[in-house]
C-alpha positions, 0 to 999 in steps of 0.5 A: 700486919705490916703493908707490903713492900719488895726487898731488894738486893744489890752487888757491886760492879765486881759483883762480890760484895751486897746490899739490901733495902726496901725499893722505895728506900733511898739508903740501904738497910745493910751491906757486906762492905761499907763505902761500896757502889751498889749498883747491879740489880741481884734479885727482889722478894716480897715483905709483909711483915714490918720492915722496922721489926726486920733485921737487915744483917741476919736477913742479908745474910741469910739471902747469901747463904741460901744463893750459895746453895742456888748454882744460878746466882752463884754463876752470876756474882760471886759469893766466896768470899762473902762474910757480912759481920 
């Protein structure tokens, strides 16, 4: 069992695009758009399972589509157009 860290999601300043990665993680762990600034602060959940063993794309992604479902975030940024590859 892996020690518990807080994943962390982010979007740019026309809040279209995000990121995510563990809080203490200075890089992100995946993006919807490389060489974008990540600098809004979306939402945070825990992780306790291993943060090597995780896939950061599929886990991105699924926090997209669950949001999309959430009417609350998806007042807040814009998710659209949003298609991580």
């Amino acid at each position: 069992m892996g020690q518990k860290s807080l994943i962390c999601i982010y979007t740019n300043k026309d809040r279209n695009e995000f990121a995510i990665g563990l809080k203490e993680d200075e890089k992100f762990r995946a993006m919807t758009k490389e060489n974008e600034f990540y600098t809004r602060f979306v939402d945070a959940f825990d992780l306790i399972v291993d943060a090597n063993k995780i896939d950061w794309k599929q886990e991105l992604k699924r926090w997209i589509n669950d949001a999309k479902k959430n009417e609350a975030i998806f007042v807040e940024v814009d998710l659209s157009n949003c298609n991580i590859t």
